[in-house]
DSSP file (Angstrom, degrees, kcal/mol; ACC not computed):
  #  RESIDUE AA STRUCTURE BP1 BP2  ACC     N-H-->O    O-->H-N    N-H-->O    O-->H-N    TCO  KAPPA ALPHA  PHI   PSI    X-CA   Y-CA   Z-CA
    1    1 A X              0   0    0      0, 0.0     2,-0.2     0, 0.0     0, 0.0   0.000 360.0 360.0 360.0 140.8    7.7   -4.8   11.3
    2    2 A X    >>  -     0   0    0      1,-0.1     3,-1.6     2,-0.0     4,-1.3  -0.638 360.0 -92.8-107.2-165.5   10.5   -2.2   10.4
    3    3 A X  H 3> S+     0   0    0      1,-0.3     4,-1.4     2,-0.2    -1,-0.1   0.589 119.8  56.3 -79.3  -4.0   10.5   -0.1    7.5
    4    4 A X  H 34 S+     0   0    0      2,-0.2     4,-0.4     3,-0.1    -1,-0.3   0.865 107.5  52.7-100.4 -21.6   12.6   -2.3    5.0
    5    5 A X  H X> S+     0   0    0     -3,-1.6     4,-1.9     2,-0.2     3,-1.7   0.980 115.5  42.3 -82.9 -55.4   10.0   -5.5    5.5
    6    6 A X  H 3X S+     0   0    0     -4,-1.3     4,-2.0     1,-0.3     5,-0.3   0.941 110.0  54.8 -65.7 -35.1    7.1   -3.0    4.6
    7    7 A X  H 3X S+     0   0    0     -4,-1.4     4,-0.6     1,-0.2    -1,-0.3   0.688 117.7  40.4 -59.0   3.9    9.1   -1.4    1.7
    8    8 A X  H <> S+     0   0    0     -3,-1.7     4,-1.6    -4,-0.4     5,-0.2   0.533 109.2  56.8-102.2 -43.6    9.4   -5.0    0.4
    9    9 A X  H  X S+     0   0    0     -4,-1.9     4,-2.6    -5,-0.3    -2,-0.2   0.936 107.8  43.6 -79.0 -29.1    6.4   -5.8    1.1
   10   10 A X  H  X S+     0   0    0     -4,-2.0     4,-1.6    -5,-0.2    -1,-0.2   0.861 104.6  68.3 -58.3 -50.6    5.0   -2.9   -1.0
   11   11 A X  H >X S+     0   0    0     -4,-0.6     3,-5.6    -5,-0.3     4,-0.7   0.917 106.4  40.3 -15.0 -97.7    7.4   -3.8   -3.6
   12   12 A X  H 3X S+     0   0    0     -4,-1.6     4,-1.8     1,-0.3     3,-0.2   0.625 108.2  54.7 -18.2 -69.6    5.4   -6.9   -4.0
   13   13 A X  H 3X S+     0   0    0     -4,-2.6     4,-0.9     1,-0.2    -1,-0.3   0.662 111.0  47.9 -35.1 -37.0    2.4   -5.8   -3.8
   14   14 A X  H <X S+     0   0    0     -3,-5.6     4,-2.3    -4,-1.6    -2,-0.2   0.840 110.7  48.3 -80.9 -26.8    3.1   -3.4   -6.5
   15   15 A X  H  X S+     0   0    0     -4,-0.7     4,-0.5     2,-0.2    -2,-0.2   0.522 106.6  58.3 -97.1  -6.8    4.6   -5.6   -8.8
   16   16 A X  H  X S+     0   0    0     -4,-1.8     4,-1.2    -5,-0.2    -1,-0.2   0.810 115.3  45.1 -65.1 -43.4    1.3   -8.5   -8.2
   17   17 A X  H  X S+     0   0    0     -4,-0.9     4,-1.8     1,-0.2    -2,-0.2   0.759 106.8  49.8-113.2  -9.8   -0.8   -5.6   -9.4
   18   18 A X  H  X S+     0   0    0     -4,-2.3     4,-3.8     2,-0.2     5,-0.3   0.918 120.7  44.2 -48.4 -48.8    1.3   -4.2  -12.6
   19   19 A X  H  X S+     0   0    0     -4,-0.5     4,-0.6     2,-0.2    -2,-0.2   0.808 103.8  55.1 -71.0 -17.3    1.2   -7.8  -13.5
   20   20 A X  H >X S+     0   0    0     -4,-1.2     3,-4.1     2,-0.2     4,-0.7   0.993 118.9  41.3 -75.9 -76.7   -2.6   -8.2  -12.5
   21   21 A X  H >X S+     0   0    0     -4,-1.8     3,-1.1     1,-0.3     4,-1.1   0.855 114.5  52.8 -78.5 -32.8   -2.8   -4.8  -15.5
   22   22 A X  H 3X S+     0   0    0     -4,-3.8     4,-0.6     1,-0.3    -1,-0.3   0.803 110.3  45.2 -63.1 -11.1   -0.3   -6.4  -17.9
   23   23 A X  H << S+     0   0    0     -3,-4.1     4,-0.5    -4,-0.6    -1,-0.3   0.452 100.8  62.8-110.7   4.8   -2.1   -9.4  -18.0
   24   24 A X  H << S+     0   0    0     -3,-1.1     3,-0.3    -4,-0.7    -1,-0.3   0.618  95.7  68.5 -95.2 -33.1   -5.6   -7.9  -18.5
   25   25 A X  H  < S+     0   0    0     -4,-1.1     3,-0.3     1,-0.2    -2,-0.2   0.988 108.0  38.4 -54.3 -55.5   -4.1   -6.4  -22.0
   26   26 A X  S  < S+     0   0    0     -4,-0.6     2,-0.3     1,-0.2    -1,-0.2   0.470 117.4  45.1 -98.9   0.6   -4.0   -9.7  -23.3
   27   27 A X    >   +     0   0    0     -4,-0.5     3,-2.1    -3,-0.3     4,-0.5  -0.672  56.4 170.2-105.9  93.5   -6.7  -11.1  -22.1
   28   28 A X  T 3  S+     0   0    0      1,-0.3     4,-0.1    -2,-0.3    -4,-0.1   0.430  71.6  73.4 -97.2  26.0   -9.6   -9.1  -22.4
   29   29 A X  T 3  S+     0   0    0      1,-0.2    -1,-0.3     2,-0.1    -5,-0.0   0.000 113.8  36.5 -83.9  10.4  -12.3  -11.6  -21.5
   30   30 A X  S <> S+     0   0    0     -3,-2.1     4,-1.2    -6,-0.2    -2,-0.2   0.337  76.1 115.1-166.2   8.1  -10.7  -10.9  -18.0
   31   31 A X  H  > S+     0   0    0     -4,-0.5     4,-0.7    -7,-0.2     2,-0.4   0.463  74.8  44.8  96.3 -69.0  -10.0   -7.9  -18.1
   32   32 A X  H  4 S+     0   0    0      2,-0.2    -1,-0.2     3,-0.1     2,-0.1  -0.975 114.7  51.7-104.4 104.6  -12.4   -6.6  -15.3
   33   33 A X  H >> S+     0   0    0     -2,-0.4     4,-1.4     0, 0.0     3,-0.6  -0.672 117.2  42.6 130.9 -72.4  -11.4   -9.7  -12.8
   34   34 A X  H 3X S+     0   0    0     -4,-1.2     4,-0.7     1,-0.3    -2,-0.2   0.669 112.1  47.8 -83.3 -10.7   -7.9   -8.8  -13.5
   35   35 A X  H 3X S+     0   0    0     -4,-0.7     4,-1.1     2,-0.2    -1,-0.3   0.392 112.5  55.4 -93.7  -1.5   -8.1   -4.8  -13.3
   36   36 A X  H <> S+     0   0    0     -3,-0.6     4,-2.7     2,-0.2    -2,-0.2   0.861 110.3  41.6-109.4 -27.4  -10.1   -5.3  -10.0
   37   37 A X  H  X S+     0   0    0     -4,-1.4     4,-1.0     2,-0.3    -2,-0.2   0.628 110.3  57.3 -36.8 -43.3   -7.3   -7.4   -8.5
   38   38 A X  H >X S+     0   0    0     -4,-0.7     3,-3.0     2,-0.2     4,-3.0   0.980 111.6  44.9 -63.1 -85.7   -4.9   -4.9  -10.0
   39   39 A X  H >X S+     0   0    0     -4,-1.1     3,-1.1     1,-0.3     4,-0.9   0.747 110.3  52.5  -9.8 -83.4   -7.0   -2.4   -7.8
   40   40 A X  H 3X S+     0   0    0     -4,-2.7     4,-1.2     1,-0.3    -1,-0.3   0.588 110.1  46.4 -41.7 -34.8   -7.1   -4.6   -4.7
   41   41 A X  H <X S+     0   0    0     -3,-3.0     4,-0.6    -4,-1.0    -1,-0.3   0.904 113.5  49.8 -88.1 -32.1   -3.0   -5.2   -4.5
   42   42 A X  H <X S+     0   0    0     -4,-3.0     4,-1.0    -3,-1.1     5,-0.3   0.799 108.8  52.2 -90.7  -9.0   -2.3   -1.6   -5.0
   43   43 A X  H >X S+     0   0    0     -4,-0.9     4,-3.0    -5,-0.4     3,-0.9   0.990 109.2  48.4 -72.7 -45.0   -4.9   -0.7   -2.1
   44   44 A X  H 3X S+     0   0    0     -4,-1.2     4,-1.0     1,-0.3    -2,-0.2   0.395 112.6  52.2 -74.0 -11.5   -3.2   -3.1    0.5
   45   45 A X  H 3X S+     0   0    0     -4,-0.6     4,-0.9     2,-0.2    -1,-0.3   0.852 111.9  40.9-105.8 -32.6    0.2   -1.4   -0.6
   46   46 A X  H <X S+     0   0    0     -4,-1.0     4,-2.4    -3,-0.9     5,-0.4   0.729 119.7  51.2 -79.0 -53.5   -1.0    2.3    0.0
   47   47 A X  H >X S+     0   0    0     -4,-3.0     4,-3.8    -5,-0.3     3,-0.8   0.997 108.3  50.8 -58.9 -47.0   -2.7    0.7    3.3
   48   48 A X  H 3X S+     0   0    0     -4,-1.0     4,-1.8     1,-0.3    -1,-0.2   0.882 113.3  43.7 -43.7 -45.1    0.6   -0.9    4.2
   49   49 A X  H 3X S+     0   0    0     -4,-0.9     4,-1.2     2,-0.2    -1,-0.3   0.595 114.4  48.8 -83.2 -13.7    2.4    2.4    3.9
   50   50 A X  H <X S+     0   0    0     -4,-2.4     4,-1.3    -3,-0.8    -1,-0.2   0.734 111.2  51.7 -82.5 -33.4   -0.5    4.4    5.8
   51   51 A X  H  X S+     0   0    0     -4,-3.8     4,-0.8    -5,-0.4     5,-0.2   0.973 112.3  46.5 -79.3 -52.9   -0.4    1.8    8.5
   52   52 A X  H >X S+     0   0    0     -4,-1.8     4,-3.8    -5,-0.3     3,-0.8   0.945 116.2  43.5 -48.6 -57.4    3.7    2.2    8.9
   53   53 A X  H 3X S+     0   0    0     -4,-1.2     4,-0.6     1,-0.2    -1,-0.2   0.754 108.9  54.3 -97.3  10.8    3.7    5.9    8.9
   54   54 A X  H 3< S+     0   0    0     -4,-1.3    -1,-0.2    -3,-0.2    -2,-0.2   0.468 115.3  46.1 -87.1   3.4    0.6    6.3   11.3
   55   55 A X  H <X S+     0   0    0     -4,-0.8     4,-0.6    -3,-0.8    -3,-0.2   0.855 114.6  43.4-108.0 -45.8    2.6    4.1   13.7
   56   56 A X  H  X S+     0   0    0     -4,-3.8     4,-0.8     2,-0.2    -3,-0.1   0.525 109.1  54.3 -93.8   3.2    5.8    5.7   13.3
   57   57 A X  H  X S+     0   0    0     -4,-0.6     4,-1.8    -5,-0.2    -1,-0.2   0.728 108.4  59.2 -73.7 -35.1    4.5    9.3   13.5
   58   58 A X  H  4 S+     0   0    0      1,-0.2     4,-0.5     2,-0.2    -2,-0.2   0.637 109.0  38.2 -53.4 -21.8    3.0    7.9   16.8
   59   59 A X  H  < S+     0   0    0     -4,-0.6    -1,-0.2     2,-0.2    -3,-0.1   0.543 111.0  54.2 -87.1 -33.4    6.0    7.0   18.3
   60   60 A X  H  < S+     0   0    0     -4,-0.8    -2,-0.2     1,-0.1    -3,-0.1   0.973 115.5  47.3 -64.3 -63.8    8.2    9.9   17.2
   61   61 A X  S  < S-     0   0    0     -4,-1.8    -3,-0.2     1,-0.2    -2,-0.2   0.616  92.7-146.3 -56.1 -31.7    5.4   12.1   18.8
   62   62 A X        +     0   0    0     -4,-0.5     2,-0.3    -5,-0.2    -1,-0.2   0.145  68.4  36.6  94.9 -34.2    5.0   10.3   22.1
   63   63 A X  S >> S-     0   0    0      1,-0.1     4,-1.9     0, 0.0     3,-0.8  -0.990  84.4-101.6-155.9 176.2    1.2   11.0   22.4
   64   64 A X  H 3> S+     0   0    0     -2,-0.3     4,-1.3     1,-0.2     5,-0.1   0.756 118.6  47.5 -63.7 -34.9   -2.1   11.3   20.6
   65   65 A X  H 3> S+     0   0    0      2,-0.2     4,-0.8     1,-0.1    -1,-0.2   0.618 119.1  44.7 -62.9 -35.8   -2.4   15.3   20.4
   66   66 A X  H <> S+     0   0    0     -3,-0.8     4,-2.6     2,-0.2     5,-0.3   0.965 111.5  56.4 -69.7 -67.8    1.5   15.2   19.1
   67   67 A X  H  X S+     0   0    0     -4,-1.9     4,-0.8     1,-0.3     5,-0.3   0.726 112.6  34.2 -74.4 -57.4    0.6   12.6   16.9
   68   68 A X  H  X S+     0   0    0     -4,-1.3     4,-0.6     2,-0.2    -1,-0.3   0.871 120.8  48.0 -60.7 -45.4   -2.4   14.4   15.1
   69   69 A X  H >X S+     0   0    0     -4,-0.8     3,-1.6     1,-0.2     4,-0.9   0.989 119.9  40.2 -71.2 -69.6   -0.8   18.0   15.1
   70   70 A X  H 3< S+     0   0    0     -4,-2.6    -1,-0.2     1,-0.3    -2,-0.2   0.561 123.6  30.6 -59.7 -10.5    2.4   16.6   13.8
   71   71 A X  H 3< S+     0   0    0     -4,-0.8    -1,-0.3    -5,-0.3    -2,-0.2   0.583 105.1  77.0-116.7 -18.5    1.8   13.9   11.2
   72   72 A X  H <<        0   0    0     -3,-1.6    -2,-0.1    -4,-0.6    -3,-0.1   0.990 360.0 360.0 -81.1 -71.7   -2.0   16.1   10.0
   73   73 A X     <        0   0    0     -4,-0.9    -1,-0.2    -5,-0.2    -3,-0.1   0.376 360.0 360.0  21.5 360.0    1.1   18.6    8.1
């Protein structure tokens, strides 16, 4: 994927799990359902962006030793 489908895709992700916390305000018989959901999209968006830039520090660097020194920074 290049970088503008995972910033999109992050987007999303962020904006499922603001609405996952807006909607836990008003219902608060769901509260903890919807704040753990909340949780879950905004880990998968943090993962998305970890996964993107351990692949593309891996590719500017050229090998694994590059890869560690340069991206560890």
């Amino acid at each position: 994927m290049n970088g503008l489908t995972i910033m999109e895709n992050v987007r999303r992700y962020r904006t499922i799990a603001s609405l996952c916390r807006q909607t836990a305000a008003f219902r608060p018989l769901h509260s903890g359902s919807l704040l753990a959901q909340a949780r879950e999209w905004e880990h998968r968006a943090v993962a998305e962006l970890e996964a993107y830039y351990e692949a593309f520090c891996y590719a500017a660097s050229g090998n694994a030793q590059a890869h560690s020194a340069s991206c560890a920074a």
